[in-house]
C-alpha positions in Angstrom: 0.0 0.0 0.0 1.4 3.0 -0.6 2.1 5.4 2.5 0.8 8.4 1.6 -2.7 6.7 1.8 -2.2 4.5 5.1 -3.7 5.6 8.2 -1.8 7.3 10.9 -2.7 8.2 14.3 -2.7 11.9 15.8 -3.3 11.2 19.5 -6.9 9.5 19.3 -7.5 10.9 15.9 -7.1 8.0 13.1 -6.5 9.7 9.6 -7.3 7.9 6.3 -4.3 9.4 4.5 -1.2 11.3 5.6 -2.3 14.7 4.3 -3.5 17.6 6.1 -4.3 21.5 5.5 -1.9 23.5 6.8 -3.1 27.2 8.5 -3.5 29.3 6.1 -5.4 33.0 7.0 -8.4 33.9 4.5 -8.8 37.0 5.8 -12.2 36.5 7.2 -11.4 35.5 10.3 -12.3 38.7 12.9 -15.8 39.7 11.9 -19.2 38.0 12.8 -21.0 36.9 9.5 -18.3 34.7 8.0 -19.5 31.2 9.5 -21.1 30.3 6.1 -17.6 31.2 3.7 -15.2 29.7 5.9 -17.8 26.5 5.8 -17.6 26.7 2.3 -14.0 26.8 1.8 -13.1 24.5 3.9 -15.9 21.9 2.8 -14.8 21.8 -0.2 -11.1 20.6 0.7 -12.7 18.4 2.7 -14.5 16.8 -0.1 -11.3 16.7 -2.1 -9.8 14.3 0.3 -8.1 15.9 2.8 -8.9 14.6 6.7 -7.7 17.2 9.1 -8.0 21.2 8.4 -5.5 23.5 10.5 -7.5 27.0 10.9 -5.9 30.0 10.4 -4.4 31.8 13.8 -7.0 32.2 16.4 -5.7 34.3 19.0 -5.8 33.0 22.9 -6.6 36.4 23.8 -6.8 40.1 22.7 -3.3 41.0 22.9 -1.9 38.0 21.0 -4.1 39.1 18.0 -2.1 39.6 14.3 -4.1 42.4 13.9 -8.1 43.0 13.3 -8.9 39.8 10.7 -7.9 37.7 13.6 -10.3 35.8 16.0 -9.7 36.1 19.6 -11.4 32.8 20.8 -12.2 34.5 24.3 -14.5 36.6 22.4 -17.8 35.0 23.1 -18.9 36.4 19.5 -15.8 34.9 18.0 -16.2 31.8 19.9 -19.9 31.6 18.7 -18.7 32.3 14.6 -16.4 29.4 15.1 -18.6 26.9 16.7 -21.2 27.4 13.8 -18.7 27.1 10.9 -17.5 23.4 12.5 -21.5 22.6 12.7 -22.0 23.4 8.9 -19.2 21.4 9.2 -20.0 18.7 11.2 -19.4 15.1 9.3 -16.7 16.2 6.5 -13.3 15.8 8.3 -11.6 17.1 11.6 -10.9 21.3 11.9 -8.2 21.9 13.9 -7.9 25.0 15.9 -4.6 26.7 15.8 -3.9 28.7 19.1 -1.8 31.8 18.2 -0.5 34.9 19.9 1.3 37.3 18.0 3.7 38.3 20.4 6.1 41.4 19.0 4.6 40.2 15.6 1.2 41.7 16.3 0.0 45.6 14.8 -0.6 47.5 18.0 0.9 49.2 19.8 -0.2 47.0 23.1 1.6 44.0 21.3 4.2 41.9 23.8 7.1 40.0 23.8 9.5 38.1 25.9 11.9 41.2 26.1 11.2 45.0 24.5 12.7 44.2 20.8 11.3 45.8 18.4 10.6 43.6 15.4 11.8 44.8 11.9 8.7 43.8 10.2 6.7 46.2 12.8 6.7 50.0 13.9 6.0 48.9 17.7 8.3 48.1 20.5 6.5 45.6 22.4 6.4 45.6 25.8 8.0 42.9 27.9 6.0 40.7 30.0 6.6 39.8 33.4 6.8 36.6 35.1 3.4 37.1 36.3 2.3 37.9 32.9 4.2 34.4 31.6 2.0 32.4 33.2 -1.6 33.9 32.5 -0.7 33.7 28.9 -0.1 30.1 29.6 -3.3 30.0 31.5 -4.9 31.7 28.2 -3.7 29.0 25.8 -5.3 26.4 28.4 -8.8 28.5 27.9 -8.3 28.5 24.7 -7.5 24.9 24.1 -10.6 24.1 26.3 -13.0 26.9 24.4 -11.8 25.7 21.1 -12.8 22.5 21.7 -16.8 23.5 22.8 -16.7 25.3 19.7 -16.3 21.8 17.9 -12.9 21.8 16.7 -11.6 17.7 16.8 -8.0 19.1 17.6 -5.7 21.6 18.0 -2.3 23.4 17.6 -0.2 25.4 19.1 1.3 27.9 17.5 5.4 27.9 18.1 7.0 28.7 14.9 7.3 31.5 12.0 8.7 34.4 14.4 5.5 34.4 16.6 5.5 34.2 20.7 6.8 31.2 21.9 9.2 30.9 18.9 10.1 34.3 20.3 11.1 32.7 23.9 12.3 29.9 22.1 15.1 32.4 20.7 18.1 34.0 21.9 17.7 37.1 19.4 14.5 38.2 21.0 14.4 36.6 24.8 17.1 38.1 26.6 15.6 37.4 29.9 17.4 35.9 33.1 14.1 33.6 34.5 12.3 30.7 34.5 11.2 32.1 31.0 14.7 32.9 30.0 18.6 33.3 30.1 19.9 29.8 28.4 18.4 27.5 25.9 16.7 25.1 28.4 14.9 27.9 30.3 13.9 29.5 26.6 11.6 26.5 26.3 9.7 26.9 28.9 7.1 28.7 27.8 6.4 26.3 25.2 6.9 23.8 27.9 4.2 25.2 29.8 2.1 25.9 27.3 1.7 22.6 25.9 0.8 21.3 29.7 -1.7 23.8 30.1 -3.3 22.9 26.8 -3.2 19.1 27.8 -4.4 19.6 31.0 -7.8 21.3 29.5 -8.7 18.7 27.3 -9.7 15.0 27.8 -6.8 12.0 27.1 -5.9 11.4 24.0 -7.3 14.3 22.4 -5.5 15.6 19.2 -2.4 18.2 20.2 -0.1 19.2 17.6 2.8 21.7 18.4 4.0 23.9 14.9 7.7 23.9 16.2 10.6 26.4 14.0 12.7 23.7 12.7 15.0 26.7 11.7 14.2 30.3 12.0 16.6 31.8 9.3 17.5 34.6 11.6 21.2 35.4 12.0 21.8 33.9 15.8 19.2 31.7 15.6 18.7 28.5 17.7 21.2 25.6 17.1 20.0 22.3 15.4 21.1 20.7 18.4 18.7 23.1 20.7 15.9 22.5 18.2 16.2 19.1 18.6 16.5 19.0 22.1 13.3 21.3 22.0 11.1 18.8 20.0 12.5 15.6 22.2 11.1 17.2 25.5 7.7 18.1 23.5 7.8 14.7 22.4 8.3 13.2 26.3 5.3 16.1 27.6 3.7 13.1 25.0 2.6 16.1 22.1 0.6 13.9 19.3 2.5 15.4 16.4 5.2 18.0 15.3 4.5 19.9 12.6 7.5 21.7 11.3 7.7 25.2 10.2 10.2 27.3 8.5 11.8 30.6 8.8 10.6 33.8 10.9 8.3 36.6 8.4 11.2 39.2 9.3 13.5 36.7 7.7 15.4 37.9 4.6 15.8 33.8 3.4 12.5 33.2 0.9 10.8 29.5 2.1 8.0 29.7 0.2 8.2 31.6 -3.3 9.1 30.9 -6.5 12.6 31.5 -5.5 12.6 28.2 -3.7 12.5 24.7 -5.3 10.4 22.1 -4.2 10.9 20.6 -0.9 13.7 22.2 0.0 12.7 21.9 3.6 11.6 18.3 3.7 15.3 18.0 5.0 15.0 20.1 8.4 11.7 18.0 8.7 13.7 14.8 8.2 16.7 15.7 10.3 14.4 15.9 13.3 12.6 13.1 12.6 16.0 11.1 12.3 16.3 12.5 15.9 13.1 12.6 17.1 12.0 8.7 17.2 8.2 8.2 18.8 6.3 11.1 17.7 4.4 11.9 14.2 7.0 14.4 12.2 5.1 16.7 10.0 6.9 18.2 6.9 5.6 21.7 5.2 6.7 24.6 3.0 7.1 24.4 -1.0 5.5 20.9 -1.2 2.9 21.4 -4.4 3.1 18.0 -6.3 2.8 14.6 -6.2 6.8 13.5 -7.3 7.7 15.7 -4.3 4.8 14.1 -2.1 5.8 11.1 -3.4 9.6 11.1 -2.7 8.8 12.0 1.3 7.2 9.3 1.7 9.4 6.7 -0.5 12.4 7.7 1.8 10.5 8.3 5.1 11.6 11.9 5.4 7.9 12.9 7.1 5.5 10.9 8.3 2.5 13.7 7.1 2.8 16.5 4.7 1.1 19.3 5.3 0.3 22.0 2.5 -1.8 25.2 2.1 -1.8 27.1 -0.8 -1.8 24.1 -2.8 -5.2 23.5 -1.6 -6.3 27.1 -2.5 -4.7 26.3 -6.0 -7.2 22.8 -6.1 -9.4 21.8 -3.2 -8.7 18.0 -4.6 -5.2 17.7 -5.0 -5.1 14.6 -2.5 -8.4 13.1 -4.4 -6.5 13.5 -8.0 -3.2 11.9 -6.6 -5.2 9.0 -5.0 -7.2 8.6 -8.2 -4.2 8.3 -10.7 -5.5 12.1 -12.3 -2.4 14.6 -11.3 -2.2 15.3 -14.9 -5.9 17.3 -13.6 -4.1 18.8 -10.7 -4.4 23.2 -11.0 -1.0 23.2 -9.2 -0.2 26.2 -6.7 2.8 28.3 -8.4 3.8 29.8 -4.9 3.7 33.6 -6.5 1.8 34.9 -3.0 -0.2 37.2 -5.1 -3.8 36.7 -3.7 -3.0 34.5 -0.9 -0.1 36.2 1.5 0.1 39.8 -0.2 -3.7 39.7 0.0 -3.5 38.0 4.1 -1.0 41.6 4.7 -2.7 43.5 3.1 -6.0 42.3 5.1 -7.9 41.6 2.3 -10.0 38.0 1.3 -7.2 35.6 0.6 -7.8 33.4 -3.0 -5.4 32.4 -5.5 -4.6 33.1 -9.2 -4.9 30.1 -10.6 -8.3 29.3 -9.1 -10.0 32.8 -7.8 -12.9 30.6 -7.1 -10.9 30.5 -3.4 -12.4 31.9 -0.4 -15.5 33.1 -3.0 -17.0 29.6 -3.1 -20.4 31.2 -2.5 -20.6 33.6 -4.9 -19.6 30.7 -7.9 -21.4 28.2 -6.6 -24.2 28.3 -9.9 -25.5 24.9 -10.7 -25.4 24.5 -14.6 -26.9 26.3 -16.7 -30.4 25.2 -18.5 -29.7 27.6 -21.0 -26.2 26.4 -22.6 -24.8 28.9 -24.8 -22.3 28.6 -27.8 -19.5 30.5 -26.6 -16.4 31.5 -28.7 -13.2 32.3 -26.5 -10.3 34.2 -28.3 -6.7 33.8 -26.5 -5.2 31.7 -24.4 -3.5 33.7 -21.8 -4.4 33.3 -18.4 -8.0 34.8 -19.0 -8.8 33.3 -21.9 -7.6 29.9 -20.2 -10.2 30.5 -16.8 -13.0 32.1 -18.8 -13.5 28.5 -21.8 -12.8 26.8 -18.3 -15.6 28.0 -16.1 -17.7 28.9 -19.3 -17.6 25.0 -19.9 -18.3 24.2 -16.2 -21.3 26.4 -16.4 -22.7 23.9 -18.9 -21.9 25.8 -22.1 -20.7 25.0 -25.4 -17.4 26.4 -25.6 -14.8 26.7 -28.8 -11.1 28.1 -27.2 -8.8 29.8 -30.2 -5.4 31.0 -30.1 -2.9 32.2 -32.7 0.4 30.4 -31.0 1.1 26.9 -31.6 0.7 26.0 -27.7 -1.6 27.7 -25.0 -0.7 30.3 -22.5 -0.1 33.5 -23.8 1.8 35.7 -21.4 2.2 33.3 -18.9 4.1 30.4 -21.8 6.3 33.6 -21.9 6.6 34.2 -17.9 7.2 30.3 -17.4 11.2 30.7 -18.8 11.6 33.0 -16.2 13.4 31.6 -13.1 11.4 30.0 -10.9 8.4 30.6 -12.8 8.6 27.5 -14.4 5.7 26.5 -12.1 3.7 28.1 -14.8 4.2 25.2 -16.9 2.1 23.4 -14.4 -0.7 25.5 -14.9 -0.5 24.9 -18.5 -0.2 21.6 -18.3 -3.6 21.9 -16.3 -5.1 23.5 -18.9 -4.0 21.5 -21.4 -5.9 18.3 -19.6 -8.8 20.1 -18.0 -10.0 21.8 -21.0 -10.6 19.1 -23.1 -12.3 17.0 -20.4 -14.2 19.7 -19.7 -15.9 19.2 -23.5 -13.7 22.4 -24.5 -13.0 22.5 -28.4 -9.6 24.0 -28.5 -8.0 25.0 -31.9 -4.0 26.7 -32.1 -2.7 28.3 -34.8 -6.0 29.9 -35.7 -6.3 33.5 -36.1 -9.7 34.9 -35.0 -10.6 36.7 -38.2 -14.2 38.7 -38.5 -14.8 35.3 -41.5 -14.1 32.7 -38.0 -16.1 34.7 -36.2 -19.4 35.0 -38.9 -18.8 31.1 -40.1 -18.7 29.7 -36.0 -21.5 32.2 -35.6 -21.4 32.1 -31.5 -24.0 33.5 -28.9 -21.1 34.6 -27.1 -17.7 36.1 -27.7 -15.2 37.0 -25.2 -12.3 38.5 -26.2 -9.0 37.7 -24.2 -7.0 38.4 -27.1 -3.9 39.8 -24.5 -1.3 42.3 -25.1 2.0 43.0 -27.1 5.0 44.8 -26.3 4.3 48.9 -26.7 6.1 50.6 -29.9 9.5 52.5 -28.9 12.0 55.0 -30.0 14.9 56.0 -29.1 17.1 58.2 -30.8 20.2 56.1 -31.8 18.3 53.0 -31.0 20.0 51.3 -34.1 23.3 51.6 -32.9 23.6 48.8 -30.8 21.3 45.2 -31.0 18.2 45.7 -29.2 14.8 43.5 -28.5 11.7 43.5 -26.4 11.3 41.3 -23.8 9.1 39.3 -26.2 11.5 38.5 -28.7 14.3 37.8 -25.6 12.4 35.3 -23.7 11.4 33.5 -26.9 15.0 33.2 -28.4 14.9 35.3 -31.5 17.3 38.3 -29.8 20.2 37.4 -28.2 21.8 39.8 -25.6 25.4 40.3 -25.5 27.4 40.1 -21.9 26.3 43.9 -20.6 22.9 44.5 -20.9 20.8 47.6 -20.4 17.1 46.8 -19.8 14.8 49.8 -20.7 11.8 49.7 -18.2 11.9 48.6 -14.4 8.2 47.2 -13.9 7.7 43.4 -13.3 8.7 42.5 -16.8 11.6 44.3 -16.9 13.1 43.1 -13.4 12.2 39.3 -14.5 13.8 40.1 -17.7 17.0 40.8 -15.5 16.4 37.6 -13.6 16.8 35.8 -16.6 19.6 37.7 -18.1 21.6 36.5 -14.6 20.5 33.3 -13.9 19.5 31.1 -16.5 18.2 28.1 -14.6 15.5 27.1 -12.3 16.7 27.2 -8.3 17.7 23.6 -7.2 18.2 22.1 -3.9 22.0 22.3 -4.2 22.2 26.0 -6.0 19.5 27.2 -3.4 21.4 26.0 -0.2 24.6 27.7 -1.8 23.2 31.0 -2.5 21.5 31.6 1.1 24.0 29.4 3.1 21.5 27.2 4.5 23.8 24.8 5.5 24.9 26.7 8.4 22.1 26.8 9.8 22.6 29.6 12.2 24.2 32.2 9.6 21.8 31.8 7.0 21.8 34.8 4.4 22.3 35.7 0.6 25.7 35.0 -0.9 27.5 37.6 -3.5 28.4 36.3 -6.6 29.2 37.6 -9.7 26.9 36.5 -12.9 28.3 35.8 -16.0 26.1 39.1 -17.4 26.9 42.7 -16.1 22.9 44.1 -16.4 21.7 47.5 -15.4 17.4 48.2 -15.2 16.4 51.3 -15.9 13.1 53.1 -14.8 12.0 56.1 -15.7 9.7 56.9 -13.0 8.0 54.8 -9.9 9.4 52.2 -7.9 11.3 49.0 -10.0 9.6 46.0 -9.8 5.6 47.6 -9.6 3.3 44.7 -10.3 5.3 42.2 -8.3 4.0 40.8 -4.9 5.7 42.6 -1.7 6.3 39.2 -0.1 8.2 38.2 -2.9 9.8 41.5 -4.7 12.0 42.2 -1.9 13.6 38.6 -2.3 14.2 38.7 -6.0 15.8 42.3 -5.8 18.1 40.4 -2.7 19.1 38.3 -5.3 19.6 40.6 -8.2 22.0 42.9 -6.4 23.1 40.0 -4.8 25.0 39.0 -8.2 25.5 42.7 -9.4 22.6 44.1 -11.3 21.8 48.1 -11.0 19.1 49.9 -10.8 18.6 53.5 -11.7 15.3 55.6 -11.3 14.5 59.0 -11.6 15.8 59.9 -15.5 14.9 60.5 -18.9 16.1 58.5 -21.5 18.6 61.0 -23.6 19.8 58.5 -26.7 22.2 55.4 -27.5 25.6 55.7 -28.7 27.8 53.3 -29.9 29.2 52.8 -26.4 25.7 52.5 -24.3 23.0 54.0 -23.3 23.1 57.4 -22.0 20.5 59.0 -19.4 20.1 62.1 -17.7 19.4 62.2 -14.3 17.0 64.3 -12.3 19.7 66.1 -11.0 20.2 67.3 -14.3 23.8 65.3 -14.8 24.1 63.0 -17.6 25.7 59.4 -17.5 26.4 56.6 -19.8 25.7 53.3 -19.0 28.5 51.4 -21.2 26.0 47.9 -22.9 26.7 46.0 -25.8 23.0 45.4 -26.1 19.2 46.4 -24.7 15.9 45.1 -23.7 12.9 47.0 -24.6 10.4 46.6 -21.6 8.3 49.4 -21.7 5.0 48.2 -21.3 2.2 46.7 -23.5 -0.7 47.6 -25.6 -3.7 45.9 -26.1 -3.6 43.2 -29.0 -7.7 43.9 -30.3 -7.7 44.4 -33.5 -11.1 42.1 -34.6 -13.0 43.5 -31.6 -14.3 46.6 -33.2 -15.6 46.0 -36.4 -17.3 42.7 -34.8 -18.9 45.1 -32.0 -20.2 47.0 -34.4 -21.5 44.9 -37.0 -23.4 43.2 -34.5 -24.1 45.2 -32.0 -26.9 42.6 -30.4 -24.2 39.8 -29.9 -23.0 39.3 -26.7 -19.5 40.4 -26.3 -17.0 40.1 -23.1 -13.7 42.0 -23.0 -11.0 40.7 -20.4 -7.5 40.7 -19.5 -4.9 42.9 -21.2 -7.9 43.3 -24.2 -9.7 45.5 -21.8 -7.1 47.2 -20.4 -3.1 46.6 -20.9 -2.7 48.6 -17.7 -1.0 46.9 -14.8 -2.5 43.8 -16.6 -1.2 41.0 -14.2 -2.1 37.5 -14.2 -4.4 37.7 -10.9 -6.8 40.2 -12.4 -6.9 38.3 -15.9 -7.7 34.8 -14.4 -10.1 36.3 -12.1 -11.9 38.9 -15.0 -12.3 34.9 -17.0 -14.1 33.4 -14.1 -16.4 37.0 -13.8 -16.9 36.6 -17.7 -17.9 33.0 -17.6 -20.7 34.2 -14.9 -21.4 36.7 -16.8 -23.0 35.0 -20.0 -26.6 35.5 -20.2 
């Protein structure tokens, strides 16, 4: 049998398969009202074979609270939304509460910590609690643990990794105490310590207890491996039911989760502490989105669980499609953060780009239509992908046309960017879902007004994309120059000092690519952030084999691109010597480079053998208007870069497909 769908045991909890949800915020959580979405949401997961559900933080009282979207499980309103979400329910699977407190993490100005450290990540020094103080947050996780459960959760977990309180204690950076609660590494854990006995002591035998433990914190000064270790063998003998593993503090300047990072990269730190840590469940987390990866922990018992969250925004039935032989079917999560953690710090409704159907279950939860329509969609970019999709799960007749030879659009382009080969994926979902889905798809068509007349649809939508914007420059011709199109498909080749005209999203991935050539790997990845050494983690210089310089006329480099990830991509860029310059106009190029005037009124020339025109994009239209108006009664739906080429990202262009789809009348 294979292990991944054997039973295991968590405490008195048997689970069918060794899967389980891993917290994840939606962004919900704070307000009355929500009972019925978060039901929803998690219902579905439930239904697409995962067993056990981790909630998002819920706060053991009002102080340890992220910020508003949090729950404080104390609050007999909170307590009330929570214990009506786990009857709705009741019969699909165990939810697992996870008991949080922020500690220095949290945005107020009343937030605490083990000693008054400001964190770099927030504009509040916290205050340091006293002894006394210790222990009646200990006595509040015990409430907690003992509320949670009356609110119907079937387990819990404590909260004791990614930077927040007790990972705080835990660590000599931010505990610099002399008490029981601090002063050496065995005194450091005993609020955790505590913590876990207070939990245990509120809740019946046996009951389901996990601890999230920081199996490294990627903080210079960290915890040793041997004090982590020593850490999860004392949770292990207070007889915790599981350890679930987590990664890297949120003020950390190592990625663990994005693009940057290849898959399972820390499956290891999970392993090396289960190596150590004989008699307890291990669970493994962070950058585990497919089934080879799955596959491989279990194969070499490096975990005994995985746990994954975004992948289950990405496809509520990832577990179901691996069990059932379809992972060919599985939308896979690409790890961009842009609707799930820029959206959870931004404290809006978490969802995901690839399926924006997240956390908005309700409002796309139409039955099929009775009415089918013959819908004609025109592109296969990321809008044009979602809108035949949902258009055909809707129960309409749906006919998919793109110019290219291969689906995807802007996103076939993005996918031979570092990192964002994970596109692929979502291609490759596409590619199998479509077709199931009834979708007639035809490549190298052009979607002339004589297509249009001869397939005769009730329904157009145009998702027809964007193309590079026209540019001049005088003396552009004397050196080799492209746009970013022509680069990332192979028909310009840059020389070895490049100048990259325009600093948005494109152009900074442009400049990824121009430096580093290759998708991360587990051996390239531990080199550049010396992971290795566990306790002096941190981005290594090194020289790339291209001297490349962005230029921007105005605005911040990078716009478009997620905050939790842009700051770790521009790490790397400077990291191996790129520059950026902002703040100029664009004077002319010589036979030497390119030379620019800055605000300051002085003029420099950047020496380059070649440029990179990235200076935005235009809408590619040109069948939409005569159609509209020589039949003006048709329906017609314009998304994506069609509509507007303006900050055009993927995340509005899936989601403006699934709006169009719902849209057809």
């Amino acid at each position: 049998m294979n292990t991944a769908f054997s039973p295991i045991s968590i405490g008195n909890l048997t689970l069918p398969n060794r899967f389980i949800m891993g917290s994840m915020h939606l962004g919900v959580e704070g307000e009355t009202g929500t009972a019925e979405r978060m039901a929803a949401f998690y219902g579905k997961r439930f239904e697409g074979g995962v067993s056990l559900i981790v909630t998002g933080g819920i706060s053991v009282n009002e102080e340890g609270k992220g910020s508003r979207t949090f729950f404080n499980i104390q609050n007999p309103d909170h307590a009330k939304e929570l214990k009506r979400m786990n009857e709705l329910l009741y019969g699909k699977g165990t939810m697992c509460a996870q008991l949080f407190h922020a500690g220095r993490y949290a945005a107020d100005r009343n937030c605490v910590a083990p000693s008054a450290i400001r964190a770099p990540i927030n504009r509040y020094v916290p205050k340091a609690l006293t002894e006394e103080e210790c222990w009646k947050t200990i006595e509040d996780f015990g409430l907690a643990a003992k509320l949670a459960r009356e609110s119907g959760f079937g387990a819990v977990e404590i909260m004791g990794s990614e930077g927040y309180l007790l990972n705080q204690f835990f660590s000599a950076v931010t505990n610099q105490r002399d008490d029981y609660f601090g002063g050496d590494a065995k005194r450091r854990m005993n609020l955790s310590i505590e913590v876990l006995r207070a939990v245990k002591k509120q809740l019946p035998e046996g009951f389901p207890v996990i601890f999230r433990m920081s199996g490294i914190d990627l903080i210079p000064g960290n915890p040793s491996f041997e004090e982590v270790i020593q850490l999860a063998q004392v949770l292990r003998d207070e007889q915790v039911s599981a350890l679930n593993i987590g990664i890297g503090w949120h003020e950390s300047r190592i990625p663990t989760i994005s693009q940057l990072v290849p898959r399972g990269a820390w499956v290891s730190i999970a392993s090396r502490i289960k190596e150590n840590t004989p008699g307890v469940p291990i669970i493994a987390s962070n950058r585990v989105n497919d089934p080879i990866t799955m596959q491989r922990v279990f194969d070499e018992n490096r975990a005994d669980i995985i746990s994954m969250a975004r992948p289950f925004l990405a496809d509520p039935a990832i577990v179901k499609k691996f069990q059932e032989g379809m992972s060919d079917r599985i939308n896979t999560c690409v790890a961009c953060n842009q609707a799930c953690l820029d959206h959870a710090f931004q404290e809006k409704f978490v969802s995901c780009i690839v399926n924006p159907e997240a956390v908005h279950e309700l409002e796309y939860s139409k039955p099929k239509t009775k009415d089918p329509k013959k819908v004609l969609v025109i592109g296969t970019g990321p809008a044009g992908l979602e809108a035949a999709r949902a258009s055909a799960s809707l129960g309409h007749k749906v006919t998919l046309v793109e110019k290219a030879n291969v689906l995807g659009g802007q996103f076939q382009l993005a996918s031979n960017i570092p990192g964002k080969s994970e596109f692929k994926e979502t291609i490759r979902y596409f590619t199998n879902e479509l077709p199931a889905l009834g979708v007639d798809i035809r490549l190298n068509t052009d979607a002339t007004l004589t297509l249009l007349e001869t397939e005769n649809p009730d329904v157009t939508i145009f998702a027809s994309g964007v193309k590079p914007r026209e540019f001049s420059l005088k003396g552009l011709e004397n050196l080799p120059f492209g746009n970013y199109t022509e680069y990332l498909t192979g028909k310009f080749k840059p020389g070895k000092r490049v100048a990259v005209i325009g600093g948005g999203g494109i152009g900074v991935d442009v400049a990824h690519r121009l430096t580093e050539e290759e998708d991360p790997t587990l051996i390239s990845y531990d080199k550049k952030y010396n992971i290795s050494s566990f306790t002096n983690a941190g981005v290594q210089k090194e020289k790339a084999h291209r001297d490349v310089a962005v230029f921007r006329r105005n605005g911040k480099h990078g716009a478009g691109l997620g905050p939790t990830t842009f700051w770790a991509l521009k790490q790397e860029l400077e990291s191996v010597g790129v520059e950026f310059y902002h703040g100029l106009t664009y004077k002319e190029v010589t036979k030497e480079g390119l030379k620019v005037e800055l605000k300051n009124g002085e003029e420099f020339l950047y020496p380059c053998d070649s440029l990179i025109l990235c200076v935005g994009q235009e809408k590619e239209s040109s069948v939409l208007e005569e159609y509209q108006s020589k039949y003006p009664n048709k329906q017609t739906i314009v998304i994506g870069g069609a509509k507007d080429p303006r900050n055009i990202d993927a995340k509005r262009a899936f989601l403006e497909g699934l709006e169009a789809a719902h849209s057809i009348h």
